[in-house]
TIMARLO-100275 format. One record per residue (C-alpha): residue number from 0; x, y, z. Coordinates in nm, 3 decimals, always signed. Each point is the difference from the previous one (the first is absolute). Layout:
% TIMARLO-100275
 pos    east   north      up
 NUM       X       Y       Z
...
% end
This chain:
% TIMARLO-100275
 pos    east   north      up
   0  -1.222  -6.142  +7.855
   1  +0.190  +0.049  +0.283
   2  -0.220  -0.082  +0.271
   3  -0.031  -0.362  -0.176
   4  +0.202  -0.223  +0.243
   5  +0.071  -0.359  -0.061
   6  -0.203  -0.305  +0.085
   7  +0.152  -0.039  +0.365
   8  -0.195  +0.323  +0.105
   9  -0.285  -0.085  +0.231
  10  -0.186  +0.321  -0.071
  11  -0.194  -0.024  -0.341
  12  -0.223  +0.230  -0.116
  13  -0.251  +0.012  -0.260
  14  -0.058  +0.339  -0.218
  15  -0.146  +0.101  -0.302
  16  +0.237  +0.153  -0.259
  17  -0.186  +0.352  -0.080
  18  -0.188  -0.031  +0.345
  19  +0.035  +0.319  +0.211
  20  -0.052  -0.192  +0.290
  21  +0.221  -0.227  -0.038
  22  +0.256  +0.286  -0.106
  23  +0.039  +0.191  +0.267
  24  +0.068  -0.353  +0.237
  25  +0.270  -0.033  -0.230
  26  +0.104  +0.339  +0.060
  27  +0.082  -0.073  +0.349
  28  +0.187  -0.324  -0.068
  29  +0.216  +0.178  -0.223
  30  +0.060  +0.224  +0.274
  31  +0.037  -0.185  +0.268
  32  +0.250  -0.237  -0.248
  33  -0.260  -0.296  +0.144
  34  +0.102  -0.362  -0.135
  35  -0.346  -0.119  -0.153
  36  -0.107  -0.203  -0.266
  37  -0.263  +0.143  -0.210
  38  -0.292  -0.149  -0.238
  39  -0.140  +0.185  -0.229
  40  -0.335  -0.067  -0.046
  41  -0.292  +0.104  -0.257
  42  -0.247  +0.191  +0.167
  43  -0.303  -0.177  -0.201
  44  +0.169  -0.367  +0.026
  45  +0.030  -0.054  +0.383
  46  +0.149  -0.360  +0.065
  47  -0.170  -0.203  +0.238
  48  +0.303  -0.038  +0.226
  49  -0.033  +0.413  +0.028
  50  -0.382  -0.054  +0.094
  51  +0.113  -0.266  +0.276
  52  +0.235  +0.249  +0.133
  53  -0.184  +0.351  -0.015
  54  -0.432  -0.080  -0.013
  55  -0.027  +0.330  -0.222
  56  +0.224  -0.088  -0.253
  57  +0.149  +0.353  -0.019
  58  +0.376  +0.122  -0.014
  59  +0.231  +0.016  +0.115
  60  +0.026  -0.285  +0.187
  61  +0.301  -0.009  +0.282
  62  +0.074  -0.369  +0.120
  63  +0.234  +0.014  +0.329
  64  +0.042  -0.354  +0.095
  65  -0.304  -0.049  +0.223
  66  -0.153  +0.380  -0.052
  67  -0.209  +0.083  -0.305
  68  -0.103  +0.375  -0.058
  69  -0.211  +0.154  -0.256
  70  -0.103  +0.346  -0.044
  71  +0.346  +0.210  -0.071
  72  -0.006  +0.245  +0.236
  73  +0.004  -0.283  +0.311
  74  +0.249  -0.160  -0.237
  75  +0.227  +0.350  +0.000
  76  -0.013  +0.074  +0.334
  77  +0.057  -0.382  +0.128
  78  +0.344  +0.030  -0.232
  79  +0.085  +0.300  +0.169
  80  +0.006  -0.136  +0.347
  81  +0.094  -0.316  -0.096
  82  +0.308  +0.167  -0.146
  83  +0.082  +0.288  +0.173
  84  +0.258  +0.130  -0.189
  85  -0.003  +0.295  -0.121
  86  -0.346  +0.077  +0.133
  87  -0.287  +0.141  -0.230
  88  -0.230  +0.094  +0.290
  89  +0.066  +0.236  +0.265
  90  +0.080  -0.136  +0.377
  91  -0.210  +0.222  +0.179
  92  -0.412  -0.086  +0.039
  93  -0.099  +0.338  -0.079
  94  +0.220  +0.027  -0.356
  95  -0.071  -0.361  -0.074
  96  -0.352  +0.081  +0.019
  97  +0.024  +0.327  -0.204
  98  +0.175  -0.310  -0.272
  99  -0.263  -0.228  -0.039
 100  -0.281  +0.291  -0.008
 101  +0.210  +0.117  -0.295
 102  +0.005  -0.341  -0.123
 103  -0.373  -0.041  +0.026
 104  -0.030  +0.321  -0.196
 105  +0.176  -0.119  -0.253
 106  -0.204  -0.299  -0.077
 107  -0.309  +0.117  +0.070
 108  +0.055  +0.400  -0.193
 109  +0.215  -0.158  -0.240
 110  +0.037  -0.359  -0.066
 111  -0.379  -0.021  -0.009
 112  +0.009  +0.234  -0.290
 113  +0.253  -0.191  -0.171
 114  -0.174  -0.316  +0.038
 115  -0.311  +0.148  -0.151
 116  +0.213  +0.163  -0.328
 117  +0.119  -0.391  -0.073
 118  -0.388  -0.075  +0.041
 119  -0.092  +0.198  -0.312
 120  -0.320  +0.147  -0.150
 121  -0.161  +0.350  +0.174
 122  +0.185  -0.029  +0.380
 123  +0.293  -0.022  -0.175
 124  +0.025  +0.283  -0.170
 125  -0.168  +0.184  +0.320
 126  +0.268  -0.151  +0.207
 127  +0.297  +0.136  -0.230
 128  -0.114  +0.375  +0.015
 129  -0.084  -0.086  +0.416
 130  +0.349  -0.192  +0.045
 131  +0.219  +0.303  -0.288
 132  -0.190  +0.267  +0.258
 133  +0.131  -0.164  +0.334
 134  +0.335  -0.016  -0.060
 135  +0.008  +0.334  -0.145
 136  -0.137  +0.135  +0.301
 137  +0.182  -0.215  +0.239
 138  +0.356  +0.132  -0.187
 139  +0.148  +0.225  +0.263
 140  -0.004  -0.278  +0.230
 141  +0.206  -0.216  -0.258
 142  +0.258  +0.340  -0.039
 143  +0.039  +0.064  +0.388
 144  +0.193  -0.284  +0.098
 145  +0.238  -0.234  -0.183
 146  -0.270  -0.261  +0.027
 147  -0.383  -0.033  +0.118
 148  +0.027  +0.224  +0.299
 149  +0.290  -0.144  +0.134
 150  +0.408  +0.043  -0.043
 151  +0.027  -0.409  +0.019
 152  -0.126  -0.239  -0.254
 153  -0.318  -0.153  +0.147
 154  -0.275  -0.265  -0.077
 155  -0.195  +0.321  -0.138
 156  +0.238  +0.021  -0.284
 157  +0.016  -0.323  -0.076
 158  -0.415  +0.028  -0.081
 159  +0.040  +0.280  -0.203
 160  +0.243  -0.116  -0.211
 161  -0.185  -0.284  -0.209
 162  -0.269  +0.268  -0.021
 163  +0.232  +0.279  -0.111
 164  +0.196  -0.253  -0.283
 165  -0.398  -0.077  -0.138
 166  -0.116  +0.303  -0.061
 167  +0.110  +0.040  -0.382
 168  -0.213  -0.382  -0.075
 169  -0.274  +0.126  +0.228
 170  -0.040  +0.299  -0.251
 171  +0.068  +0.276  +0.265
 172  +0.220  +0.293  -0.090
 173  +0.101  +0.242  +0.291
 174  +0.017  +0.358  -0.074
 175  +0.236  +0.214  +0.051
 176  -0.108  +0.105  +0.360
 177  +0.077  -0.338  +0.107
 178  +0.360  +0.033  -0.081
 179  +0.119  -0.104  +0.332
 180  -0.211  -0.266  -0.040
 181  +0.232  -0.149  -0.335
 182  +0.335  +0.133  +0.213
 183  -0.108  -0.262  +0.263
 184  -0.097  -0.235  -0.179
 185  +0.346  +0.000  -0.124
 186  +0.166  -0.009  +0.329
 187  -0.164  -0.323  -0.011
 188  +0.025  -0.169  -0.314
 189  +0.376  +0.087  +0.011
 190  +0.013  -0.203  +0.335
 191  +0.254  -0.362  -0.082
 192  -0.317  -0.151  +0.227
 193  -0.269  +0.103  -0.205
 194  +0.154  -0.100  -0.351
 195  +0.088  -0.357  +0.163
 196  -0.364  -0.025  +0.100
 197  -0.148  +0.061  -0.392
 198  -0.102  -0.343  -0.201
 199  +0.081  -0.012  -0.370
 200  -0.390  +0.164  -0.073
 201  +0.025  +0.278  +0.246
 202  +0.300  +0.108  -0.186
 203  -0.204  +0.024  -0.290
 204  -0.238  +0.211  +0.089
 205  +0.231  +0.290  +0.002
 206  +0.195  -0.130  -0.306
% end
């Protein structure tokens, strides 16, 4: 992978290889072209040297010399002002916080579905007719700007994205009303970032 830097790199972080989470972090080090060594870790074989570091053993995992940070979204925005460059939030308070509301609708409208399709048995299949009706509805958003209503590639986009690339192995087919949907979700996938930031398995889940 690209974002895989040599052993000299004091920033190491630890990520799971079909882990959305961990995804979307590596989204924005492709981006940002951020020097970083990364570990790929099994989700259901957490070292003890990752429970010494993080207390709830989840990924990703950013070490930063003396700073740890769990919980991606405080990872993704911590990368974005620790490297400025190009920014993927907005300068100004009032659009920055019009960001991370989007952001929190995203995990909480959509990642939560997604987490409960990979759960299995009856939410599942509740979840995948909820989550398939939600971004259906939400598609003129996706068609009225070149990405998630913004003109600049932003921290918003780089949560949709993992989701987007999962929806064929999370059993989800749009229809054809969420055509701008797929025509973003292209925009994105096309992006030299985002096909840096894809582990071996991720590319297999769309073949």
């Amino acid at each position: 992978m690209a974002v895989v830097a040599n052993k000299r790199s004091v920033m190491t972080m630890y990520s799971g290889a079909k882990c959305p989470y961990s995804h979307r972090v590596r989204l924005v080090l492709a981006e940002k072209n951020i020097t970083v060594e990364i570990v790929d870790v099994e989700p259901n074989n957490i070292s003890e040297d990752l429970m010494d570091l993080n207390p709830y053993g989840t990924l990703p995992t950013l070490v930063d010399r003396d700073l740890i940070l769990y919980q991606s979204r405080i990872i993704m925005e911590y990368l974005d002002e620790r490297f400025p460059h190009p920014p993927l939030l907005p300068v100004d308070p009032v659009s920055k916080a019009s960001s991370r509301l989007f952001l929190h609708r995203v995990d909480n409208d959509w990642y939560r579905l997604m987490d409960q399709i990979v759960g299995g048995g009856k939410p599942a299949t509740r979840a995948r007719k909820e989550l398939r009706e939600s971004l259906s509805v939400t598609a003129p958003v996706f068609g009225s700007r070149s990405f998630f209503m913004s003109d600049e590639f932003t921290l918003v986009d780089c949560s949709i994205a993992p989701l987007l690339w999962r929806l064929p192995s999370l059993g989800v087919e749009l229809p054809e009303q969420a055509k701008p949907v797929e025509e973003y979700a292209k925009r994105l996938f096309d992006r030299t970032s985002f096909q840096d930031s894809l582990t071996e398995l991720e590319k297999e889940m769309r073949g």
